[in-house]
C-alpha positions as CSV (number, residue, x, y, z in Angstrom):
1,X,1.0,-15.2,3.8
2,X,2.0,-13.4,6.9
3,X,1.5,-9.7,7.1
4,X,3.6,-7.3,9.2
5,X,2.9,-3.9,10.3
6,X,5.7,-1.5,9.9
7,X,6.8,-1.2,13.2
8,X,7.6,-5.4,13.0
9,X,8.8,-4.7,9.3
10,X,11.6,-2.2,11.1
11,X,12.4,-4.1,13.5
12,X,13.1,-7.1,11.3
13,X,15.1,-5.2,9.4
14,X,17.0,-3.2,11.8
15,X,15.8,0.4,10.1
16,X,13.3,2.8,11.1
17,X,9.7,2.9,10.0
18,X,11.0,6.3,8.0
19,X,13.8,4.8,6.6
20,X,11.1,2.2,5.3
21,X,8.5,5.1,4.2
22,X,11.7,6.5,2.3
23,X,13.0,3.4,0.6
24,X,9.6,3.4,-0.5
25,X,9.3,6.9,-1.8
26,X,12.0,6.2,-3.6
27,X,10.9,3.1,-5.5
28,X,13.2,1.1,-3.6
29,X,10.7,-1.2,-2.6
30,X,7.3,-1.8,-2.8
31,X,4.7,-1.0,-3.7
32,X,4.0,-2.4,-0.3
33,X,0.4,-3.6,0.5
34,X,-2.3,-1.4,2.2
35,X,-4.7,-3.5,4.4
36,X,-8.5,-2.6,3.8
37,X,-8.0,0.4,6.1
38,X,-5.0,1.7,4.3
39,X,-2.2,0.6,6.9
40,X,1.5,-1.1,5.4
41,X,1.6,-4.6,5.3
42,X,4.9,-6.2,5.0
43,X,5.7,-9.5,3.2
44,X,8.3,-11.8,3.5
45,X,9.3,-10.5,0.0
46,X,9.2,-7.1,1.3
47,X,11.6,-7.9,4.3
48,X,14.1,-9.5,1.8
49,X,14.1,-6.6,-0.6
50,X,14.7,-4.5,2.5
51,X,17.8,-6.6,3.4
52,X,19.2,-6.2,0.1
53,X,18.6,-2.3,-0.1
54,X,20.1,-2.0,3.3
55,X,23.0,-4.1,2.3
56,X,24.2,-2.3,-0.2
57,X,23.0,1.3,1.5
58,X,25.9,-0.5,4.2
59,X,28.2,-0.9,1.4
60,X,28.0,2.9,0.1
61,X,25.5,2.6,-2.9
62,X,23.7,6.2,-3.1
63,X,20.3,6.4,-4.1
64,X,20.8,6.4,-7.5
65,X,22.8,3.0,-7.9
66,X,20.2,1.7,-5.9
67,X,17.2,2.9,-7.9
68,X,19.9,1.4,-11.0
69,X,19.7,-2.1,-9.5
70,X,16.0,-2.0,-8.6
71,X,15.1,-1.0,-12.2
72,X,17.5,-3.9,-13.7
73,X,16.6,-6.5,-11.3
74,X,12.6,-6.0,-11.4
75,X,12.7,-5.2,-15.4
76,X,13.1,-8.2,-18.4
77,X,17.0,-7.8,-18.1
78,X,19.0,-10.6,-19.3
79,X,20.9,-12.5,-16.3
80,X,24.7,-10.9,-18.4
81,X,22.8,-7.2,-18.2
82,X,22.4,-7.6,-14.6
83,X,26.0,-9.1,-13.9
84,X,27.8,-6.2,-15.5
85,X,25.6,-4.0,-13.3
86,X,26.6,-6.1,-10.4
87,X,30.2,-6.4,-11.6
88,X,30.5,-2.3,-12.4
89,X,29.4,-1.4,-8.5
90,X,31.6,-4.0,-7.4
91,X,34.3,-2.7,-9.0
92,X,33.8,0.9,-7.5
93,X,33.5,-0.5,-4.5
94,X,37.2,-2.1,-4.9
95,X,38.3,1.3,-5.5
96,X,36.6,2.8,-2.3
97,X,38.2,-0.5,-0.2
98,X,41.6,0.8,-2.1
99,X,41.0,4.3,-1.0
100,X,40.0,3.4,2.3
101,X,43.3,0.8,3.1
102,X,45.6,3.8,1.6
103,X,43.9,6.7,4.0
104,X,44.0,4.2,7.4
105,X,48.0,4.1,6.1
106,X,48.4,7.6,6.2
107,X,46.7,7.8,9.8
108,X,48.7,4.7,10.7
109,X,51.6,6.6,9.8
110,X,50.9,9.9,11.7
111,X,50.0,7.9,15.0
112,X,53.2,6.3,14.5
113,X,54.6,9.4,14.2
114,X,53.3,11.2,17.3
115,X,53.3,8.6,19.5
C-alpha cells in the first residue's frame, strides 16, 4: 500500500494540507495513519474520501451535511437509509440550482436594461 505524505495527499486532491488537517478535525476523514514517527500518511482510500468530501463541499454541503453523510455511509445503514440521505441533499440542491437560474434572470434583466 502506498503511503503519501500530506503535502502529495493535497496536491492530489487539489486542497491545502489545512484544508486536509480540517476535514480531519472534523471527522470528515480519517483517522488517517501516523507513520512510526507520528507523520500523516495518506491512502488511496484516504484520497478518495477526500474527493468525495470536496465534491460535495463544491456542491454547497456545509459541514454538518457532510459530517450527516460520513456518519450514514461509514455506520451499518441500510443501502434505502443512505438513498434518502442522498436523495434529501439532492433535492436541496435542486432548490439552490432553482434559486440560482431565477437570480442570474434578474441580473440578465438589469444588464439588459442598462445596456
Amino acid at each position: 500500500m502506498t503511503a503519501l505524505t500530506p503535502a502529495a495527499a493535497a496536491d492530489r486532491t487539489g486542497v491545502s494540507i489545512d484544508t486536509l488537517r480540517y476535514y480531519e478535525r472534523e471527522g470528515l476523514i480519517g483517522p488517517i495513519r501516523r507513520s512510526g514517527g507520528g507523520r500523516r500518511e495518506y491512502t488511496e482510500d484516504d484520497v478518495f474520501w477526500i474527493g468525495l468530501v470536496t465534491c460535495f463541499r463544491d456542491a454547497g454541503l456545509g459541514i454538518a451535511d457532510l459530517r450527516g453523510f460520513v456518519a450514514v455511509l461509514r455506520a451499518e445503514h441500510s443501502p434505502q437509509e443512505r438513498v434518502a440521505f442522498l436523495r434529501e441533499r439532492r433535492a436541496a440542491l435542486e432548490q439552490r440550482v432553482t434559486a440560482l437560474r431565477q437570480a442570474m434572470q434578474v441580473l440578465d434583466e438589469k444588464i439588459a436594461y442598462y445596456s
